[in-house]
N, C-alpha and C positions, 0 to 999 in steps of 0.2 A: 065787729066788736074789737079785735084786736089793733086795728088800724086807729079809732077813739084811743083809746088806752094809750097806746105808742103815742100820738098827737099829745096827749095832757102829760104821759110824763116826759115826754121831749120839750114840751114846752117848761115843765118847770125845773128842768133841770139846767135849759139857758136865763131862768130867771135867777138862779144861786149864782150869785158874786162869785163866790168859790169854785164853781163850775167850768166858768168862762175863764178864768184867771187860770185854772190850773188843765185845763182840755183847750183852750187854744191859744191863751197867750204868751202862759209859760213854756209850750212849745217852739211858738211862733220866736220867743226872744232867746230857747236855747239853741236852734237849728239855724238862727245869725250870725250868734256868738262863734258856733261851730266853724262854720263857713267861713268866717274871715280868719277864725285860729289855724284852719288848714291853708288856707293862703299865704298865712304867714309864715308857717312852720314848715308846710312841707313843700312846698310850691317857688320857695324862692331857693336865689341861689344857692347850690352846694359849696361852693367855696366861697372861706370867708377873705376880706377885701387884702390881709396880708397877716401872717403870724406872725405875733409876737413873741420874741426869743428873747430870754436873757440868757447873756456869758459873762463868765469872770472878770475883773476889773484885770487880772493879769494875762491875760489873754495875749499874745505877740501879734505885731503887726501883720505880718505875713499872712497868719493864723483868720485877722481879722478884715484882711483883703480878701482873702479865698473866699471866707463865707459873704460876704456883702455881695459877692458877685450874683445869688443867687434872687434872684425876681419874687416878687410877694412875699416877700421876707423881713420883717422889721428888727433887728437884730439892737439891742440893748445890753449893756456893760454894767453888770451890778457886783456888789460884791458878793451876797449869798445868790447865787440864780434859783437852789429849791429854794429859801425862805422866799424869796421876789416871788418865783410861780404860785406857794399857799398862799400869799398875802392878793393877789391876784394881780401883783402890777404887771408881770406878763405871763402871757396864756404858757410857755414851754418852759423848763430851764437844760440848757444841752451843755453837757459837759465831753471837751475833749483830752485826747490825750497831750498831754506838753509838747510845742513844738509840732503840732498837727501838721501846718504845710511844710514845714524842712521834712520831715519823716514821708509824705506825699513825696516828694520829687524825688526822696533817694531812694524809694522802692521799699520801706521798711513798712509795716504794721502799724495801724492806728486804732481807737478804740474812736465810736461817738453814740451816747449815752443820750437818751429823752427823759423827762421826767416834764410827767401833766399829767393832771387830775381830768380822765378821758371822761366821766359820769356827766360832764357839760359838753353837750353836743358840737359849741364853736369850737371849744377847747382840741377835741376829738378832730373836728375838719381840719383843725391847723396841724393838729399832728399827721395828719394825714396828707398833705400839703407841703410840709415840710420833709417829710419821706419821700417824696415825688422828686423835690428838687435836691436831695443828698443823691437819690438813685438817676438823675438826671449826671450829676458833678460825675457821681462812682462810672456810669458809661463812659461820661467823653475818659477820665482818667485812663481806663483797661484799653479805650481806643489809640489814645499817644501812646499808652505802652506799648502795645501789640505792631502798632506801626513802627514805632523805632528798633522795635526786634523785628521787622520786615514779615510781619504775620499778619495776613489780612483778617480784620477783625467778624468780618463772614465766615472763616472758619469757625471759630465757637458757638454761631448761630446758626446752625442747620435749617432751621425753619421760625418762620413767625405765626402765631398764633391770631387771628383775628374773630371777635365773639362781634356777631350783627345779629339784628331782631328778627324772625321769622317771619315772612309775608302772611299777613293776616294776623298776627300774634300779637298782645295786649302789650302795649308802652305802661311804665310802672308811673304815669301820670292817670293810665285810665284806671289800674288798678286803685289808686288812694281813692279815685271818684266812687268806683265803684265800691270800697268800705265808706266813707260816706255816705252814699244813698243810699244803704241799706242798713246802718244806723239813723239815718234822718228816719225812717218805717219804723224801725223797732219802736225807737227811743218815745216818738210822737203818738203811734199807736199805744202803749202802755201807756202812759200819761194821761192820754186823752180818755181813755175808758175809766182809768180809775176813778176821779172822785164819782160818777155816777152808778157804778159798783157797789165802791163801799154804801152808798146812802140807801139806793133800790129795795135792799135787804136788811144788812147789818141797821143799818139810819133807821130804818121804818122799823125796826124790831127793836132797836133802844128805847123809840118814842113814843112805842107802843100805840102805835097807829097799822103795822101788818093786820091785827085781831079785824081791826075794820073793813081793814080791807078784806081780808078773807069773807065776809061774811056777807056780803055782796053777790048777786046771782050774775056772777060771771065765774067760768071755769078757770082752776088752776094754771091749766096749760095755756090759758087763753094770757094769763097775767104775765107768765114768766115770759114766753114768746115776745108779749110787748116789753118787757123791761130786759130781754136781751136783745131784741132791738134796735133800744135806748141808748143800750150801753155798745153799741158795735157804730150804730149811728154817729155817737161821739166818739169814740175810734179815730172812725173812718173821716171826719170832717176836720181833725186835730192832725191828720195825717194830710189831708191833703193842704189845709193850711200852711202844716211843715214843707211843703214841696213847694209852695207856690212861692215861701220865702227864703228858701235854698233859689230859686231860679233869678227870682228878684235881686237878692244878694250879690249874687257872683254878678248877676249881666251889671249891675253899675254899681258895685262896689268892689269887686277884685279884677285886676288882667291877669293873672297867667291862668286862675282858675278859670275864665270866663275865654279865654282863647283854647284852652284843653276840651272845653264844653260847644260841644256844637246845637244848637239848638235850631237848627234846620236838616240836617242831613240826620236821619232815625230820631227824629223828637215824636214820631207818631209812637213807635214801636219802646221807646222812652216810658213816656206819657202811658201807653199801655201796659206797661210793665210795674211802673208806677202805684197806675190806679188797681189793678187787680191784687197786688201785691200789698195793697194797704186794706181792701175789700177784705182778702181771706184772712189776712192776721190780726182784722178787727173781731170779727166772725169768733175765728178759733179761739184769741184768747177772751174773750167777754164770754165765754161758755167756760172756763177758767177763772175765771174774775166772780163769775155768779156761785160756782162751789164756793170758791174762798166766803164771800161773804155771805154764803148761807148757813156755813159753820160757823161765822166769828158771833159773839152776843153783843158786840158794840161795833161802832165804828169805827176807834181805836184801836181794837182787838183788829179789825177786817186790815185795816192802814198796816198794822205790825204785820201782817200774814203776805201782804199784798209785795211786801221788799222785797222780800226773799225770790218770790216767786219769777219779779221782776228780772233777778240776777239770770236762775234759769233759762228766762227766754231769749237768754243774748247769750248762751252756750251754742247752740249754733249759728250765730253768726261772728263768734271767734274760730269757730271748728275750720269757716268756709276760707276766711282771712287767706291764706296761703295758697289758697288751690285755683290752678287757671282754668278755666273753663271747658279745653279738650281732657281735662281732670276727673270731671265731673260726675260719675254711674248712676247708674239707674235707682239706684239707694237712694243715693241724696236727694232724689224730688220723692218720694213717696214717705221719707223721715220726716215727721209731724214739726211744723216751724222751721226746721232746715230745707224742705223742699221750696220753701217762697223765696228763701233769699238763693237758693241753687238758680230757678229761675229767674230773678233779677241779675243774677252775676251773667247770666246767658245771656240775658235781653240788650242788658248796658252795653257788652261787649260787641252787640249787632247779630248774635247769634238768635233764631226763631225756629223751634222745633214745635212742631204740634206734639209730636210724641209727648215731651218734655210739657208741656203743656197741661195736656190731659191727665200726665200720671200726678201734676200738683192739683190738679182740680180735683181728680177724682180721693185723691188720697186725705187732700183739706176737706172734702163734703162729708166725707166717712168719718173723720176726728171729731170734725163739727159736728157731726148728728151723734154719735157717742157723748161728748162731751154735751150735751145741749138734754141728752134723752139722762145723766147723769145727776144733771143739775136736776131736772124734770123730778126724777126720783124720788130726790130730796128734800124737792118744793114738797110732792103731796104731804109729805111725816110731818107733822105738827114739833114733834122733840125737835128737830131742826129750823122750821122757818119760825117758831113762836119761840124756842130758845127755851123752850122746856125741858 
């Protein structure tokens, strides 16, 4: 009976235009969009091709040889340099002290002063670029000096510092993947369940079509079971949608993403991490989706309740954002919604614990059957599912 049931509202809810539009294909075209905006944004070079400087129209020659010497550096003569940097004709404006290189060679003190608007990322790169090659100029400088006082420039440098990645330790390329695919889950899952949500309940109680159904010799539990389902069904199928067009995406439409992404060497343990990971948080939240709209009296009302909720369930997958994976405790997979993406950040990484495993299985079945015996509850009260 339950399997009927599930069949006819599965069925009419891929026959609602709105259904299909907002569970698979508004995901399918926002987890594109995504995929090539992280391509672009975080994926390509960090330095940008050369900063642009402007300096003072009175600038001295001297002044203006020393800095031309420095490589990726576009150096421009205006007469306001901040007015030039707010107006955006160039990214820096760098003000020196008078007579900059005479005051260099006789050993006297120099001032040099940056001004840019850091809140733009290029902006920010070239200043940073631009620090690289002053602190490049400031070495060699302390090195002629030090040699012309007959002081080897090794004495002030006792040791060198070298920071390398840990064998086996996450590159901050797999890291962005890894927040990606676990917003491509979130984001696809909650989309994908909602419009069949709100309509299940809230839709059949505005349209005053529930009373009928209730009245039908089929049991309550028999009803809610199929129409949560329904709504986990579409979930789960708007999710794996989203994956299938995150893989498509990158393999022939981006390279740096699609070379960071291996899709041979752990695409099993991927792929399983994937699909379980879009299973349980279809599950958990459509047992959340069916409260909401067995409280709301309209559909409208259920759409307003459903935002909110939405924001919630991506509170743990900011929480995880930061944390590498030997990070991770035993808390985190058993904390409701935060243990599926503790396990995805495991899995992407190459890491597979059954332990880890188990404590998200067993933790998401427990939530689920709360949340599901919860809904249940409040199916049987007529004040709630007839909105009296």
């Amino acid at each position: 009976m339950i399997w009927g049931i599930y069949k006819k509202e599965l069925k009419d809810s891929f026959r609602d235009r709105r259904t299909l539009m907002l569970s698979i294909f508004l995901p399918v075209l926002l987890i594109s969009g995504m995929s090539l905006l992280y391509e672009n944004l975080f994926f390509r070079e960090n330095a940008p091709a050369a900063a642009k400087v402007g300096v003072a129209q009175t600038i001295d020659e001297a002044t203006w040889q020393w800095l031309s010497t420095m490589p990726d550096v576009e150096l421009t003569r205006v007469a306001d340099p901040q007015g030039a940097a707010l107006e955006g004709e160039v990214q820096i404006a760098l003000e020196l002290t008078p007579d900059f290189a005479s005051r260099l060679e006789s050993g006297a003190a120099a001032d040099v002063k940056i001004y840019a608007d850091q809140s733009s990322m290029n902006v920010s790169r070239s200043v940073d670029l631009l620090k690289e090659q002053l602190a490049d100029k400031e070495r060699t400088l302390v090195d002629a000096r030090l040699a012309a006082s007959g002081v080897d420039p090794k004495q002030i440098q006792p040791f060198a510092v070298d920071v390398r990645q840990l064998q086996g330790g996450g590159e901050m390329s797999t890291m962005m993947i890894s927040m990606l695919f676990s917003l491509i889950i979130t984001l696809s899952v909650m989309l994908g369940g909602m419009p069949s949500a709100t309509d299940l309940f809230a839709g059949e109680k505005e349209r005053k079509t529930m009373e009928a159904l209730l009245i039908t010799p089929v049991s309550r539990l028999r009803l809610i079971a199929a129409k949560w389902l329904t709504i986990s069904t579409l979930g789960t199928v708007s999710g794996i949608f989203s994956i299938l067009a995150f893989v498509v995406v990158t393999k022939l439409l981006t390279e740096r993403m699609a070379a960071v992404l291996d899709y041979e060497e752990g695409a099993a343990a991927l792929l399983f991490s994937a699909v379980l990971g879009i299973v349980l948080f279809s599950a958990l939240f459509a047992a959340l989706q069916m409260i909401i709209s067995i409280v709301a009296k309209s559909y409208k009302e259920a759409q307003s309740y459903m935002s909110p909720i939405m924001f919630v369930g991506m509170i743990p997958y900011f929480l995880l954002i930061g944390l590498a994976p030997n990070e991770l405790t035993p808390a985190h997979f058993l904390i409701p919604f935060m243990n599926i993406f503790a396990l995805l950040k495991e899995l992407i990484y190459g890491i597979f614990s059954i332990s880890s495993l188990l404590m998200v299985l067993g933790s998401s079945l427990l939530l689920i059957g709360l949340g599901f015996a919860a809904a249940y509850a409040m199916f049987k009260k007529d004040k709630w599912v007839l909105g009296q």
